[in-house]
N, C-alpha and C positions, 0 to 999 in steps of 0.2 A: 565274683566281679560285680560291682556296684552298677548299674543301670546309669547309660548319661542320661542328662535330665536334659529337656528341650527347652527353647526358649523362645516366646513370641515377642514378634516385634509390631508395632505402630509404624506403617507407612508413611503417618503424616509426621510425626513426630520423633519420630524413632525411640519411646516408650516403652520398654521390656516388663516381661511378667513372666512367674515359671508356668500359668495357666492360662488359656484361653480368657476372652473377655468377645464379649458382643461388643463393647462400647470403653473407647479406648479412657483413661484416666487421668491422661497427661490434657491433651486439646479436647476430648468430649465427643469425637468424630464415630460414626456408628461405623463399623465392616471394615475399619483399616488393621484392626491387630490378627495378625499372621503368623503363620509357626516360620521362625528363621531357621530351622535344621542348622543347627547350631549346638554342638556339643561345650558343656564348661570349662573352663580352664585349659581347652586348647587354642593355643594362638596362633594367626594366620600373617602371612606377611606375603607382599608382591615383591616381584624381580622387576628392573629395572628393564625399560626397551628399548633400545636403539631407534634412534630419531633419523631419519634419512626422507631427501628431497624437502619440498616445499613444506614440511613439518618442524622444519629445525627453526629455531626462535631467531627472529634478525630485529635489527634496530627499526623501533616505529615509523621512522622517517624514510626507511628503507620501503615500505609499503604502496603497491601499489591500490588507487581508489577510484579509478578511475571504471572501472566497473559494478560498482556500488552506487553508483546515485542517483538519485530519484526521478523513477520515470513515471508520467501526470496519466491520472486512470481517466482522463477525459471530464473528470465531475468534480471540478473545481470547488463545493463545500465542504468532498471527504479526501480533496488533495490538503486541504486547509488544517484538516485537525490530524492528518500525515505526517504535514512540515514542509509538502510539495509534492507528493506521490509517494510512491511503495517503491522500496528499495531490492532489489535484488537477493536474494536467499534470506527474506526476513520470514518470519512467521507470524500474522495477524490474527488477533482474537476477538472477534466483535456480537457481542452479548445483549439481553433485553429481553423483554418482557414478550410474550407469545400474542403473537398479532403485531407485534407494531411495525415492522417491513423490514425484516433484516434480511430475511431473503428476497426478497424485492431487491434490496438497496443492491444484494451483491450478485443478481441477477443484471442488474443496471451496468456494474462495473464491471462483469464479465462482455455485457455486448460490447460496452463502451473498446473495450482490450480486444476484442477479434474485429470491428471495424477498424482498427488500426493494424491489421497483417497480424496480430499475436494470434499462436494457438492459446486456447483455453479449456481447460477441462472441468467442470461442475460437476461434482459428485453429491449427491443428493442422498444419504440415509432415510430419510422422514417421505420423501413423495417418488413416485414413479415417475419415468421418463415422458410419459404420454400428459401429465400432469406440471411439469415444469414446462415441457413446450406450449400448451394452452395458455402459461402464463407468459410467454415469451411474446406467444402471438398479443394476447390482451396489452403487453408494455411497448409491443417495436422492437422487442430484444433478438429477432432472427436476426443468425449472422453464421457463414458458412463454418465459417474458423473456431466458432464455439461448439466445442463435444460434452454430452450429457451422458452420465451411467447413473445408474441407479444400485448401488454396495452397502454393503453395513461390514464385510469385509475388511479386514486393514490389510490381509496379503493382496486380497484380489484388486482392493484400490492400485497399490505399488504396480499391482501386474499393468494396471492402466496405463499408468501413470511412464512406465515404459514402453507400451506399445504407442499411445499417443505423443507421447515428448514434448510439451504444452508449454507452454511461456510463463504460464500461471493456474494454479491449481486452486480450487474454489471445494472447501468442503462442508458440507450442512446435513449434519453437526456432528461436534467432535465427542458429544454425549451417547449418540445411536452405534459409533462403527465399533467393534468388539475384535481383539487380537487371540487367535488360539494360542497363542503363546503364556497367556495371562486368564486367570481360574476369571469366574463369575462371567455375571449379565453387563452388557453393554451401559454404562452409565456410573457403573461403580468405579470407585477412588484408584484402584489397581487398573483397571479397565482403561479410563480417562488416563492414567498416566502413561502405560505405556504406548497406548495411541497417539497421542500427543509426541512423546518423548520419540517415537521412530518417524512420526510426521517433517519434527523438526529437524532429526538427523540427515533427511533425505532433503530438507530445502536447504542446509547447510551444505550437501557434499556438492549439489548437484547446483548450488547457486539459482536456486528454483523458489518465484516468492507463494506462498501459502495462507491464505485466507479461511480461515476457522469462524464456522459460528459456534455459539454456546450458550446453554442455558441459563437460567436462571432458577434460585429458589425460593419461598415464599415472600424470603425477610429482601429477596434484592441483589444477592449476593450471587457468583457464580456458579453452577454446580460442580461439582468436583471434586479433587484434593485442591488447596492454594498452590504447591507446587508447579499447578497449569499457568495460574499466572505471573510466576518467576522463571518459567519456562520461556514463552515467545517475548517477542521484541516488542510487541507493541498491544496493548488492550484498550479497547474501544467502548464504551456504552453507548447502545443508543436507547433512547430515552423519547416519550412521547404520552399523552393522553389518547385512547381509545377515543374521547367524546369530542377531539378536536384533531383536525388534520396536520396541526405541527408535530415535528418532530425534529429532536436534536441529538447529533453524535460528538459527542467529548471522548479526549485521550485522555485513561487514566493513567497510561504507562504507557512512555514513547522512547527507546534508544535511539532514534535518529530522530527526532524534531521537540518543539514543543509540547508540554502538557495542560497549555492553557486557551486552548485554540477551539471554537463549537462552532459545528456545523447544522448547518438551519435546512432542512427540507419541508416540503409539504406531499403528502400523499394525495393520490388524485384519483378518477374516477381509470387513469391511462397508466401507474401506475406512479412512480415515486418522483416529485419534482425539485430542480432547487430553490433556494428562496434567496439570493445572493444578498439582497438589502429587507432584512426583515423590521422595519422602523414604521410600517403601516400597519403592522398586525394588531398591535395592541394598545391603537387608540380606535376611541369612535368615531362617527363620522358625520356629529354633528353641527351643523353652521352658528349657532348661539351656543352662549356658555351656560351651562344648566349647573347650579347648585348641588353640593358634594361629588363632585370632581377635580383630579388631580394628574398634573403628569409626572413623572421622575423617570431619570436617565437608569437605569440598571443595566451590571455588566453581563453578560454571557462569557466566560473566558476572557478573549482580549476587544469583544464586541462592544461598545454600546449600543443600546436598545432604549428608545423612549415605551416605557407604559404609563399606561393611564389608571388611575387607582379610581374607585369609586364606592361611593357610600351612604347609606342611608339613615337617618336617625329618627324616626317616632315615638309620640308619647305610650307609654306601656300599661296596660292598667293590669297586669300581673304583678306577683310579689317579689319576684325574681324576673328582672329585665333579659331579655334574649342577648346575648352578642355568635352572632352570624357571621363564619371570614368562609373566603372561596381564595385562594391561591396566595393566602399569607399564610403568619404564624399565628394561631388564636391566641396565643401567652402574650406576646410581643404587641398586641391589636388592645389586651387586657390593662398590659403597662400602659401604652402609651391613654390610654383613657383616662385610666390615674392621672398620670402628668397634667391633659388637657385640664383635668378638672381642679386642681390643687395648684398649677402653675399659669392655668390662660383664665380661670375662671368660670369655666365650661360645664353647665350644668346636665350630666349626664347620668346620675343615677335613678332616674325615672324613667328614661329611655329607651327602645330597642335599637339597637345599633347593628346595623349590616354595611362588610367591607368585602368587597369585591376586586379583581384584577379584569382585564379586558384581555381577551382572547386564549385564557384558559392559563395563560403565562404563571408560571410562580413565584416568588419574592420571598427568597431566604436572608438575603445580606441586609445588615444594621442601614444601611441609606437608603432605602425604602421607608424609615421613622416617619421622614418629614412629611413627605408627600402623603403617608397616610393619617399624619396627624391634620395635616390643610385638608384634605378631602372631609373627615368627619368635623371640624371647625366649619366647613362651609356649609355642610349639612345643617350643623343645627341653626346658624346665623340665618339659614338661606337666602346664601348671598354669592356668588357663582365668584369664579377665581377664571379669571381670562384664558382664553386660549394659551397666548403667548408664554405665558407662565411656567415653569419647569425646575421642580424643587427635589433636590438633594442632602441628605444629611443624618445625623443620629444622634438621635433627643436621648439626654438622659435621666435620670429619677428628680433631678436637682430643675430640668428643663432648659436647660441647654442643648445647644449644635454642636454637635464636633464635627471634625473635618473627616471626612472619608477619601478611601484611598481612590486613584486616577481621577484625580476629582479637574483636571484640566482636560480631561479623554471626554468624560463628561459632559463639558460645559460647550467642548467644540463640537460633537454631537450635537446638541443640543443648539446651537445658533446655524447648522448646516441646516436643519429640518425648522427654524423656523421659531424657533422659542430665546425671544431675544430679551426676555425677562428671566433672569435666574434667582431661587430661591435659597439660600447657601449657609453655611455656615460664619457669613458674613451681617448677618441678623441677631446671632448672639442669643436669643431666647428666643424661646415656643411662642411667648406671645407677642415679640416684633412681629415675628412671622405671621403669625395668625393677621397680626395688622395689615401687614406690607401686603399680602396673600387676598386680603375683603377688600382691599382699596384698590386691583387692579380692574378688580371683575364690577368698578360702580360703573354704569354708563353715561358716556354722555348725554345733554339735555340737547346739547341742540341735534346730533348725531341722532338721538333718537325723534325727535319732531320733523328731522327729512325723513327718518325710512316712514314716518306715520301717515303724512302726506305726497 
């Protein structure tokens, strides 16, 4: 009698092979192919189950919702990128870079939830009990109603999780707790799933909402199977500089609210603050207008935000001029240099050219062009661009403005805070601009003969 032959499977992908592989062949994923004890050529089929009670399918109108809707976690930046708070038996996944206050944040949102009569339970893989109250005391975060364990357990979580019967379940992380149910070390793809996968079963049956942290990997990316992130209702990044106390959390994946919504904190010496109107962070703070400076409205989600671009240009006596960017794109900082020089007339390859952002902020979006092309225009002219001044747009090879999207979100922005000169796609060329841009910042003579005397 011929021997069955076995078959393994790829958990991420479900990729078969008659032999073992360390590294699956389909997606590239290391430790997901598994033996599926799976004999060939025999076929499996399921029976049919009987549906009874609240399982039987009824018309969607027939549904009641009025137990599902969003209740406000007291911190109205991360009610913002929610959709208005955490909904009832959802499951949240909020990820980042190591250090930047994720457990802070959801230390904050656990107090914030037991000053309001909820229980709460914080389960904590990574630090001990003696160690998350120390951080409790250091934020304000004591509050009777929140309970702290310390597990890497997924049964002994559950056991908690029953003895305490909590309003909201806080877990950190969902890469540390390990299921006996499931082979390997805590962090592996098999591991993460089925923790994940009975976490969620249990805030679906029990209508219990669940807050997951999770890691990250080199490149940015979750750690895990993706699976984790097709799994919960809603994935969070939060996002920050180590060298600067902002910090921002965007929804990458929301079933109940927007995905374009970014919340603004600042970390503090008391632990994690909000920043409700973040429109002062990233200008300077000086009273005269200084040469190679620019402001532009940039969006954050559905935010606008004024920065301030700034820029330097000196003569070079190298043979290869420097270009220096801090919170641009260096290709994009590259182009627009061409343009200046071939469209405004801007003699620039003799040059070293340094472009900066103000307060560590980044500028990914094409409407950032302009304000960075007026900022190194004013550099080399030196010849300052007025406060009031506030330029939007995206230059292209030809040196033209084109029109950028919310560009009325922008503009209204921009005349709240104070900037009742707008630079736009209403200039038509790089070098209007550059004109319109040198002629606000000339002073006046008499204006300047009062401050003298």
């Amino acid at each position: 009698m011929a021997k069955p032959l076995s078959t393994f499977r790829c958990t991420e992908c479900g990729w078969t092979t008659p032999k073992w592989a360390g590294r699956c062949g389909e997606c590239q994923q290391w430790g997901t192919v598994l033996d599926a004890a799976e004999k060939a050529g025999i076929g499996r089929s399921v029976k049919p189950t009987t549906v009874t009670g609240d399982g039987i399918a009824r018309p969607i109108t027939h549904v009641d919702t009025t137990s599902v809707a969003h209740w406000p976690t007291g911190i109205n930046e991360f009610d913002r990128v929610l959709g208005g708070g955490i909904v009832p038996g959802s499951v949240i996944l909020l990820s980042g870079e190591p250090g930047v206050g994720k457990s802070t944040l959801l230390l904050e949102v656990a107090s914030k939830a037991a000053a309001a009569k909820s229980r709460v339970l914080y389960v904590s893989a990574e630090e001990s009990v003696s160690q998350v109250r120390l951080r409790a005391e250091r934020t304000g975060a004591l509050q009777p109603e929140l309970y702290i364990a310390a597990e890497t357990d997924l049964a002994t979580i559950l056991g908690q999780i029953d003895a305490v019967k909590p309003d909201l379940v806080i877990v950190d992380s969902v890469q540390t707790v390990a299921s006996s149910l499931s082979d390997g070390l805590a962090g592996m793809p098999s591991q993460v799933r089925e923790v994940a996968s009975t976490l969620i079963r249990v805030a679906k049956d029990r209508n219990l909402p669940i807050l997951l942290v999770g890691h990250v990997t080199k490149d940015g990316s979750i750690a895990g199977p993706r699976l984790l992130e097709h799994l919960v209702d809603v994935v969070c990044q939060f996002e920050g500089d180590r060298q600067t106390a902002l910090r921002f959390v965007r929804a990458l994946k929301n079933r109940f609210g927007p995905t374009d919504e970014v919340g603004c904190f600042e970390m503090t010496g008391d632990g994690i603050a909000e920043v409700p109107d973040p429109s002062g962070l990233f200008l300077s703070r000086g009273t005269d207008p200084v040469s190679g400076t620019c402001v532009t409205v940039a969006l954050e989600g559905r935010r606008a935000m004024p920065v301030e671009v700034q820029a330097l240009v000196v003569a070079s006596q190298a043979p290869n001029p420097r270009r220096v960017t801090n919170g641009v794109d260096p290709s994009r900082v590259a182009m627009l240099l061409a343009v200046l020089e071939k469209r405004a007339g801007l003699q620039l390859g003799g040059m070293d050219v340094y472009v900066s952002t103000v307060g560590g902020i980044r500028l990914t979006e094409p409407a950032a062009d302009l304000a960075i092309a007026l900022a190194i225009a004013s550099a080399v002219r030196d010849r300052p661009i007025a406060h009031t001044v506030a330029a939007f747009g995206e230059i292209s090879l030809a040196g033209e403005i084109r029109a950028v999207s919310a560009a009325t979100q922008r503009a209204g922005e921009g005349v709240r805070l104070g900037f009742t000169t707008r630079i736009d796609v209403a200039s038509g060329s790089i070098a209007t601009a550059v004109s319109q841009a040198l002629a606000t910042g000339v002073p006046d003579r008499e204006a300047e003969l009062d401050r003298a005397f």
